[in-house]
C-alpha positions as MATLAB code, in Angstrom:
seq = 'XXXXXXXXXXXXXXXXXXXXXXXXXXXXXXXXXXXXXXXXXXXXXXXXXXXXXXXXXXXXXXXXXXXXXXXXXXXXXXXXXXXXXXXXXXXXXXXXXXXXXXXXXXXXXXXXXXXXXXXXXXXXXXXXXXXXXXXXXXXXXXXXXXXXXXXXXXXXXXXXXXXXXXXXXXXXXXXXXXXXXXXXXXXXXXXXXXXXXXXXXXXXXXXXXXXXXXXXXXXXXXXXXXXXXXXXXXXXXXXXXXXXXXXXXXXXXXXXXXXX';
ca = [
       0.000    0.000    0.000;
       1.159    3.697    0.766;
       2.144    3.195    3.924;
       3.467    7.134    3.911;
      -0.127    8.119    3.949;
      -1.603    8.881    7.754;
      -4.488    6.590    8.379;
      -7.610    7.488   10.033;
      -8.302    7.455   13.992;
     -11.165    8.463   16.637;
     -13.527    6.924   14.376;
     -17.102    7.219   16.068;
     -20.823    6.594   14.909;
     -23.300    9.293   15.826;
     -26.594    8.041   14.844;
     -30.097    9.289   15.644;
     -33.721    7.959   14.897;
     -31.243    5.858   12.279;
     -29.606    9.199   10.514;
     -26.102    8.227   11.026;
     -22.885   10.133   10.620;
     -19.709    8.730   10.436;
     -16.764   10.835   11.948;
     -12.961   10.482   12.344;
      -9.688   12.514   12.198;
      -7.384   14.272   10.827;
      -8.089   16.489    8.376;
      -6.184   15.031    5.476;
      -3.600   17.426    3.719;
      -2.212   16.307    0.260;
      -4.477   12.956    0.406;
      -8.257   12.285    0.166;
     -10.539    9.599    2.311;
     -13.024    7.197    0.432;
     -15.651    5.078    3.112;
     -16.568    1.801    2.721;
     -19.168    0.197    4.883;
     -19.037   -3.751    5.095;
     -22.186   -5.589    6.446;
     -22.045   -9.508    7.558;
     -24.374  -10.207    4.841;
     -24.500   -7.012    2.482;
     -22.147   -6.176   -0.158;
     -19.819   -3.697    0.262;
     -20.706    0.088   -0.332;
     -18.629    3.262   -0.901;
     -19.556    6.107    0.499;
     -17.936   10.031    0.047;
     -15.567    9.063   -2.476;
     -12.213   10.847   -2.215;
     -13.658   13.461    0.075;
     -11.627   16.042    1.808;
     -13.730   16.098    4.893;
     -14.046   14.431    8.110;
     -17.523   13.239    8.614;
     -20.158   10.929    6.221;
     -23.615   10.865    6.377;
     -23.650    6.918    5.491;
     -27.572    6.469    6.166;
     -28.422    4.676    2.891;
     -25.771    2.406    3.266;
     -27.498    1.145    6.261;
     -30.783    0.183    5.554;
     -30.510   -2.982    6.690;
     -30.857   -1.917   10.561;
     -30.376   -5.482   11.616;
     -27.129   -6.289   10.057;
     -23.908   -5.216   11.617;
     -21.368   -3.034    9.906;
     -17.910   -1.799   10.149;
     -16.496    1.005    8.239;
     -13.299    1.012    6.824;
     -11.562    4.518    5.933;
      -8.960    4.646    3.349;
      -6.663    7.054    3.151;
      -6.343    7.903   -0.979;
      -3.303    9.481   -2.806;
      -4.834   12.713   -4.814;
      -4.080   10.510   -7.716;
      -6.438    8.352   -7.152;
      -7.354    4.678   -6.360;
      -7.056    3.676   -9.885;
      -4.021    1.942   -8.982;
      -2.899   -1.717   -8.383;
      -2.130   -0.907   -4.549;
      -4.712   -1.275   -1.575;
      -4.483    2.154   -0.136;
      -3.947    1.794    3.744;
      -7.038    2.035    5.714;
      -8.312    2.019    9.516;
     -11.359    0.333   10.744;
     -14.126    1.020   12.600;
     -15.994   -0.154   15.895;
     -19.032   -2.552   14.994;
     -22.189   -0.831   14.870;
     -25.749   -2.471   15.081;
     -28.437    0.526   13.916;
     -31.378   -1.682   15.685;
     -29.590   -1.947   18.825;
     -27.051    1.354   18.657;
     -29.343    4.593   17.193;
     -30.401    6.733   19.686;
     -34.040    7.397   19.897;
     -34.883   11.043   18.914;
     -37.265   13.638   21.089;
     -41.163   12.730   20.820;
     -43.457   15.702   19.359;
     -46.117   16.248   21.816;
     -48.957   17.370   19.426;
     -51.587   18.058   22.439;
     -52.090   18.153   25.894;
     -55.235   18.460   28.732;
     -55.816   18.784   32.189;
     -59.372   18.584   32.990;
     -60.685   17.613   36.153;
     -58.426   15.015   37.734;
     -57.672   13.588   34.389;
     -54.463   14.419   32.383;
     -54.118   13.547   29.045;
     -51.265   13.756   26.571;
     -51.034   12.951   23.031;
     -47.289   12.676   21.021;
     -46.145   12.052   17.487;
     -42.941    9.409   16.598;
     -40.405   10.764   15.612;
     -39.389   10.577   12.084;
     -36.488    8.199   10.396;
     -34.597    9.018    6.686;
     -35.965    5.799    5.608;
     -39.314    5.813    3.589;
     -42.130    3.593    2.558;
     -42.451    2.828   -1.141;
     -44.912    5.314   -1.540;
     -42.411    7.424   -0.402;
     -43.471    8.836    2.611;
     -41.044    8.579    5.914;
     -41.191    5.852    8.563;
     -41.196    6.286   12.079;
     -39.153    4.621   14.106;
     -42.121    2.658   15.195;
     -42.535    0.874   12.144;
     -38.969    0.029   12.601;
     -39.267   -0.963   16.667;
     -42.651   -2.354   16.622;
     -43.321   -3.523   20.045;
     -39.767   -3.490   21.500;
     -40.712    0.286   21.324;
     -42.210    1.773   24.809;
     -42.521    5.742   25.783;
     -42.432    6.873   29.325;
     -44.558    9.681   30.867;
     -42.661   11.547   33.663;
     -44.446   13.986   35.570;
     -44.716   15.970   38.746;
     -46.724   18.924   40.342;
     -45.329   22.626   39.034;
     -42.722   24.060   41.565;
     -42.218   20.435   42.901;
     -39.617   18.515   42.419;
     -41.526   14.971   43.220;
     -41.818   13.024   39.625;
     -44.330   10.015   38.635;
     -44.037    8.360   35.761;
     -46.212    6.503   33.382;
     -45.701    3.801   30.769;
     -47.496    2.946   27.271;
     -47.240    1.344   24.120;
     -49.596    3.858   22.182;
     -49.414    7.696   20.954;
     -51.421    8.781   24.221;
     -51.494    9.152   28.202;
     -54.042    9.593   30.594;
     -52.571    9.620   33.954;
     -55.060   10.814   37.371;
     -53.859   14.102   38.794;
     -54.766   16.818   41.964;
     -57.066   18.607   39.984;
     -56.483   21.995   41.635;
     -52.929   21.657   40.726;
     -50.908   22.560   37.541;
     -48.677   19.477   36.250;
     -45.453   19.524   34.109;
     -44.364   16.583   32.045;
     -42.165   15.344   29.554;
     -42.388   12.454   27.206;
     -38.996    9.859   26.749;
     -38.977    6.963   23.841;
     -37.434    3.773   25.203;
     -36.294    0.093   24.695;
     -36.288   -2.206   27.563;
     -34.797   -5.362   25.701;
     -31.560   -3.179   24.864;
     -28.484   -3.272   27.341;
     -27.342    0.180   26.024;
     -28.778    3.223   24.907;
     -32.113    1.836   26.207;
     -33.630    5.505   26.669;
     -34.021    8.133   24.202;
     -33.704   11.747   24.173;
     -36.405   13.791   26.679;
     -39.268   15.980   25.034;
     -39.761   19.638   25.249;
     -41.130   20.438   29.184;
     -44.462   21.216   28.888;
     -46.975   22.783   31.804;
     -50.406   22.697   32.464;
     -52.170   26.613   33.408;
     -55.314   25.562   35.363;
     -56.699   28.522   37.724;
     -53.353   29.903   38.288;
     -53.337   32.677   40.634;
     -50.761   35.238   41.170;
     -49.513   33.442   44.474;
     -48.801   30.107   42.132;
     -47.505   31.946   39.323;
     -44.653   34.334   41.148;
     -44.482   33.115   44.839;
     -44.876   34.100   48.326;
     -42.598   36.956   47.865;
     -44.699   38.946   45.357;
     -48.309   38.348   47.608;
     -46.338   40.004   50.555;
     -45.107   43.110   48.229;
     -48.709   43.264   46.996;
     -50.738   42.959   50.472;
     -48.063   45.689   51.975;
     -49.030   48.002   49.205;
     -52.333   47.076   49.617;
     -51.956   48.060   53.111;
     -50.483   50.999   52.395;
     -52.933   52.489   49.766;
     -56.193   51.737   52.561;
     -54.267   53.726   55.318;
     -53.313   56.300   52.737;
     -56.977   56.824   51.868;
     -57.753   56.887   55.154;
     -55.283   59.372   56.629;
     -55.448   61.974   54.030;
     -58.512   62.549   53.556;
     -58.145   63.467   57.687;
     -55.360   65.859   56.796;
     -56.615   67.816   54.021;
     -60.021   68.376   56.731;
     -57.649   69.726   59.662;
     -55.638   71.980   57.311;
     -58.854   73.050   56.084;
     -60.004   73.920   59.081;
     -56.981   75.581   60.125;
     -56.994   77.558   57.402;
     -60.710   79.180   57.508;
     -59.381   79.515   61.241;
     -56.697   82.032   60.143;
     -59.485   83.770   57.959;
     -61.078   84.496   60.726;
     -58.315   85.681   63.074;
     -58.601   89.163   61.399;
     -61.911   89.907   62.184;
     -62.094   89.126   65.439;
     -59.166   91.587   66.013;
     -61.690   94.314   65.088;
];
């Protein structure tokens, strides 16, 4: 091979809802990288061919999400591979997509709290891989029934959490019904020994009857009842002293006249 030519190292998958990127270094100077992705059972594909960079989106070359791959990174003369010598390459780590991708964030598309009932309804998130008809999969149709989402909740300005599990696109979970709730929604799959939970969803909040006291605290009913206090003993006292000083003053009116 060219042995002269640095090889590839700190090779890592980053993969997410099954978009995965393939990253390594250094940044090659006077030499290109090509990718090639091996599976046990699929034949071998190149990806970014003779590419300057340092990352590759090798998502189609996965589609089988079952099969195990490796990635092998050769390091290319700028001449090109159309030579008679294997260019020197590094390997990857194995990577599984089924068992490996991280789940991505749920969409929570809706949310009620009436009574003592709370009820929450999310969306799947999205994979790149479509349907014949061409519209996108989610990574349900890819988990099936390994695929569970947890519920994790508690009452606003507490910090004690519940949690709920389900199978479907919806919760309904019993609550304090003179309470506000906050929540988030997590993607998870028990059978896996890693990377069994996904990424957390936005925090959302209920707003049932909030009051001022819920809303900004103790601190801000104080500020308001003092100036509360204040405003009644204002409109109490002065109307007193404009009367006296009233009353003093038609008194020095008078003085003058009674001098006569």
């Amino acid at each position: 091979g060219n042995p002269e030519l640095p090889t590839a190292v700190n090779i890592t998958w980053s993969s997410i809802n099954f978009k995965t990127i393939l990253q390594w270094q250094p940044k090659p100077s006077g030499y290109f990288y090509t990718v090639e992705i091996h599976g046990q059972t699929s034949d071998t594909k190149k990806k970014c061919i003779l590419t300057a960079e340092t990352e590759c989106d090798v998502t189609d070359a996965l589609r089988n999400v079952n099969e195990t791959y490796t990635a092998h990174i050769l390091s290319v003369a700028s001449s090109g591979m159309d030579n008679f010598e294997e260019p020197p390459f590094a390997v990857s780590e194995k990577f599984t997509p089924y068992s490996q991708t991280i789940l991505g964030k749920p969409e929570i598309q809706n949310y009620t709290q009436k009574g003592s009932k709370l009820n929450i309804v999310f969306q799947d998130p999205l994979t790149p891989y479509t349907f014949p008809n061409g519209s996108f999969k989610n990574i349900r149709d890819i988990f099936q029934h390994d695929l569970e989402y947890k519920l994790y909740y508690w009452k606003d300005q507490s910090s004690g959490k519940k949690d709920a599990t389900t199978k479907s696109h919806k919760f309904e979970v019993s609550v304090d019904s003179t309470k506000n709730y906050c929540f988030y929604v997590q993607g998870t799959i028990p059978s896996r020994r890693e990377n069994r939970n996904g990424q957390e969803s936005m925090v959302l909040c209920t707003s049932i009857g909030r009051n001022i006291l819920d809303e900004y605290g103790a601190e801000v009913f104080i500020i308001i009842a003092v100036i509360a206090i204040a405003v009644i003993i204002l409109a109490i006292v002065l109307p007193v002293i404009l009367c006296k000083h009233k009353k003093a003053k038609a008194a020095r009116e008078k003085e003058p006249l009674n001098g006569v």
